[in-house]
C-alpha positions in Angstrom: 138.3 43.7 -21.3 139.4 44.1 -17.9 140.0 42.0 -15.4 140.5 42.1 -11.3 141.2 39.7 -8.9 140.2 40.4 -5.1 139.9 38.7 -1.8 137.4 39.8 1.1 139.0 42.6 2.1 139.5 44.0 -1.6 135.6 44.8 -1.5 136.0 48.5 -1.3 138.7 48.5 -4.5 135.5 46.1 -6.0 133.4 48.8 -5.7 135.6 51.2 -6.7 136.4 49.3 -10.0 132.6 48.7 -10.6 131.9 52.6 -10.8 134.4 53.2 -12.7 133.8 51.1 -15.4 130.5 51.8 -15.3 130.9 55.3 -15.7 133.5 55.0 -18.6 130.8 52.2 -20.7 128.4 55.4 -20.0 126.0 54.0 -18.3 123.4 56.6 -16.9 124.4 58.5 -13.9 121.4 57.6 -12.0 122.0 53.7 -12.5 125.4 53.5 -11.4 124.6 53.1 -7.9 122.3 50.2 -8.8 125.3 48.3 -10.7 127.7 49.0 -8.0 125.0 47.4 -5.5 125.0 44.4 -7.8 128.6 44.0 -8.2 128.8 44.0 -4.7 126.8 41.4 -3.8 128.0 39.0 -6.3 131.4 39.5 -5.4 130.9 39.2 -1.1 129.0 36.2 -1.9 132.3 34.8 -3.9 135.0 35.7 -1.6 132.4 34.8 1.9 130.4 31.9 -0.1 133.0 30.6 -2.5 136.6 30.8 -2.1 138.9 33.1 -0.2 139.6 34.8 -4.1 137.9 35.5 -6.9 137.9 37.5 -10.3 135.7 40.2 -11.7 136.0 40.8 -15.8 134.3 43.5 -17.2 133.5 44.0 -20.8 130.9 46.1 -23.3 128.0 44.3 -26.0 126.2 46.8 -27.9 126.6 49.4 -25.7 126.0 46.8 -22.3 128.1 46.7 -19.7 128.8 42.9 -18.9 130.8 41.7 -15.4 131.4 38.4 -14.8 132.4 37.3 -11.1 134.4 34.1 -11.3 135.2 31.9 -7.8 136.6 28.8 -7.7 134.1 27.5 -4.9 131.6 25.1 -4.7 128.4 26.1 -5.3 125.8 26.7 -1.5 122.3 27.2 -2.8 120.3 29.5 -0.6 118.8 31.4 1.3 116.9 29.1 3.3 112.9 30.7 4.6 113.3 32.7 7.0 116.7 33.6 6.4 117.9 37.1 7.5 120.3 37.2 4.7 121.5 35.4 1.7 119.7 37.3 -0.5 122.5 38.8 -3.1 121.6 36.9 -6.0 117.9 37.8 -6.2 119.2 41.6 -5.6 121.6 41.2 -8.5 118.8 39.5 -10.6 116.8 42.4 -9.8 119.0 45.3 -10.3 120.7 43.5 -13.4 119.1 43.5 -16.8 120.2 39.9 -17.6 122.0 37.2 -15.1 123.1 34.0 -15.6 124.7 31.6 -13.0 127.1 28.9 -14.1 128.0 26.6 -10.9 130.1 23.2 -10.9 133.2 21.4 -10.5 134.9 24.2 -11.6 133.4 27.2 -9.7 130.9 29.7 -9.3 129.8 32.0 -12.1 128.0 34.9 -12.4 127.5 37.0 -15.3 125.2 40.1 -15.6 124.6 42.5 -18.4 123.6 46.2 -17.4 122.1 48.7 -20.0 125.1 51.2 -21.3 124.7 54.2 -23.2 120.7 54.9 -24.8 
């Protein structure tokens, strides 16, 4: 397991860590620039949505790569209709073969779960 913690302007290191560990769990080339995407969202919507620090963890089920994002926020639903933004979580969702959101008194959670090695 690894683990990071960033602020806002730690994004590019974020992004950075993301491909890397997705390249060592082996996911496929041609999806690593979907899970970076991902990763990225969820983690600007922590540090810009949350609070001014968060954590990434990173680990591997059955061959899955699985990232938690971890802010110790309170939880903003959105976006609202209309919105120009505010639209990381449903990217996430998409891009992401599994995501669950955990928010309350003690943060903001997300976890996804990306496909590894076939």
């Amino acid at each position: 397991m690894k683990r990071l913690r960033f602020r806002l302007p730690d994004l590019p290191q974020v992004r950075q860590f993301a491909e890397d560990e997705a390249r060592a769990s082996g996911i496929p080339d041609e999806s690593i620039g979907d899970f970076v995407i991902a990763v990225n969202e969820v983690a600007t919507n922590a540090v810009t949505h949350g609070a001014d620090h968060a954590y990434l963890r990173t680990w591997t089920v059955n061959g899955d790569l699985v990232i938690e994002v971890h802010d110790d926020g309170t939880w903003k639903p959105g976006p609202r209709p209309g919105a120009v933004g505010g639209m990381g979580l449903w990217v996430a969702r998409l891009l992401s073969s599994d995501l669950t959101l955990r928010a309350g008194s003690g943060g903001s959670t997300v976890i996804m779960r990306f496909p590894g090695k076939e």
